[in-house]
NUKE-570631 format. One line per 3 residues: their letters; for each residue x, y, z of C-alpha. Coordinates in nm, 4 decimals. Layout:
<sites>
a = X Y Z; ... .
</sites>
This chain:
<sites>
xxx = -1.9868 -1.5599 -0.1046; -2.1262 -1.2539 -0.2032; -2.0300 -1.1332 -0.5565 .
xxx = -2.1500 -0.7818 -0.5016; -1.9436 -0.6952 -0.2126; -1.6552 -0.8595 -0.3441 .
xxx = -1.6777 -0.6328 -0.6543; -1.7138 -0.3208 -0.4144; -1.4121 -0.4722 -0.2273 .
xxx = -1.2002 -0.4384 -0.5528; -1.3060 -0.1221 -0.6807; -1.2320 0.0134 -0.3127 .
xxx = -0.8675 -0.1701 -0.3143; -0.8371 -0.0063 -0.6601; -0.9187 0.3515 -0.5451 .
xxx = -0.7154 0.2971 -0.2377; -0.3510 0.2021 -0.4680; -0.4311 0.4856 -0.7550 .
xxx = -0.4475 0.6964 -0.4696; -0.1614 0.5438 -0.3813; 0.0654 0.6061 -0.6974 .
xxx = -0.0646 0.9157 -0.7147; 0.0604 1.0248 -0.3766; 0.3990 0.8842 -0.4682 .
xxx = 0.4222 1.0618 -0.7816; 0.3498 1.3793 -0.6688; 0.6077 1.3394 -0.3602 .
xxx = 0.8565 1.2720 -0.6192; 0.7632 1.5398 -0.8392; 0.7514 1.8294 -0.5616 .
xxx = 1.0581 1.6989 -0.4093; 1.2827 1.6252 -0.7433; 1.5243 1.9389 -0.7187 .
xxx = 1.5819 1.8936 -0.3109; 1.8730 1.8068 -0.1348; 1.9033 1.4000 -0.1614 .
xxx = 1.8298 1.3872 0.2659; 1.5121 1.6126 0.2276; 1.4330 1.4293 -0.0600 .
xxx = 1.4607 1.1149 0.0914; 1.2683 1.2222 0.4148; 1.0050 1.3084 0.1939 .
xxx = 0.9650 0.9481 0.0374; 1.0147 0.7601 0.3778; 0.7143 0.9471 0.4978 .
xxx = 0.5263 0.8960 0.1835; 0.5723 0.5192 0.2118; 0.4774 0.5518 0.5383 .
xxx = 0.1379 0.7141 0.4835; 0.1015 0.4410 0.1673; 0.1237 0.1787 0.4156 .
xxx = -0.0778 0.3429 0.6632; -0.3635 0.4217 0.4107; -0.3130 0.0621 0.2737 .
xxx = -0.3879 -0.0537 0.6447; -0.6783 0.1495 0.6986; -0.8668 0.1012 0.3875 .
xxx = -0.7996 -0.3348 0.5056; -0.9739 -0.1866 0.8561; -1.2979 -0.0252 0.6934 .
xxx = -1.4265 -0.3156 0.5262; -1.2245 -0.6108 0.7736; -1.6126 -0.7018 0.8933 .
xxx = -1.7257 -0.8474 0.5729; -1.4698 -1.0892 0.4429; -1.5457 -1.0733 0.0781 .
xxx = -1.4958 -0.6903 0.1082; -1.1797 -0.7816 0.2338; -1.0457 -1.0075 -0.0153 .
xxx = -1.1907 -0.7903 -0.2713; -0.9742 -0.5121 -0.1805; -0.6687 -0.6636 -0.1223 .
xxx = -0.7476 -0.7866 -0.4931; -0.8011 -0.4784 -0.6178; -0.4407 -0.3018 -0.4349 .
xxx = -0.2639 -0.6301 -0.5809; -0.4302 -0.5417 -0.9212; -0.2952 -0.2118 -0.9180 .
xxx = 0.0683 -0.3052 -0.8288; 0.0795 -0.5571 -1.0600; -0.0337 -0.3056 -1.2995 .
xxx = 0.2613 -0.0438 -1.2312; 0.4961 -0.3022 -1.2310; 0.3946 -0.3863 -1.5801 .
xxx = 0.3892 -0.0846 -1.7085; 0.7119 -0.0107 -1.5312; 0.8267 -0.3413 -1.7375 .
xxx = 0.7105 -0.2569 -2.0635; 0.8730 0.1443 -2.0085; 1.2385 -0.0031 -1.9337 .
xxx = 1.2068 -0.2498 -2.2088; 1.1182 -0.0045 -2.4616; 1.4556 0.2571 -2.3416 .
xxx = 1.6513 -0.0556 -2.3311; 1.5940 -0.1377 -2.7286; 1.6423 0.2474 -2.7620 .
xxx = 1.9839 0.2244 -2.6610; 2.0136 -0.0836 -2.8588; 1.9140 0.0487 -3.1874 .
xxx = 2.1170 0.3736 -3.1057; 2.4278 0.1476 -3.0515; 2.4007 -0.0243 -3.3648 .
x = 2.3491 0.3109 -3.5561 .
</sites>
């Protein structure tokens, strides 16, 4: 097991998902005063060019199989990471509301 390349794996996986959110968020932010069916359209094909990005970033480095895990490290890194953060934004509008419905 080499160490390097399963460090350049996970930097690579991480690249690869930022890129990913960032692609998302921009989709969302271009398309936020559509129609909700162009709006939609717009998402399904985002996802779709996630996935497909997600699939060929697995392709580039599928010969060396610490490259490999290292990357799909680094993407699950980065989802976990959004979902945290996506945790810790609800939780703090949710005690918002609370302390607003005490008032």
């Amino acid at each position: 097991m080499s160490w390097k390349d399963l460090l350049i794996g996970c930097c690579w996986g991480i690249l690869v998902g930022f890129f990913n959110i960032w692609l998302l968020s921009w989709v969302l932010k271009k398309h936020h005063e559509n129609s909700p069916e162009v709006s939609l359209r717009a998402i399904f094909k985002c996802y779709l060019f996630r996935y497909l990005t997600v699939l060929a970033a697995l392709c580039i480095v599928y010969r060396s199989a610490d490259m490999l895990v290292g990357t799909a490290l680094g993407l699950i890194v980065v989802k976990h990471g959004t979902l945290f953060q996506e945790y810790l934004r609800t939780r703090r509008e949710a005690e918002k509301v609370r302390e607003k419905n005490q008032v």
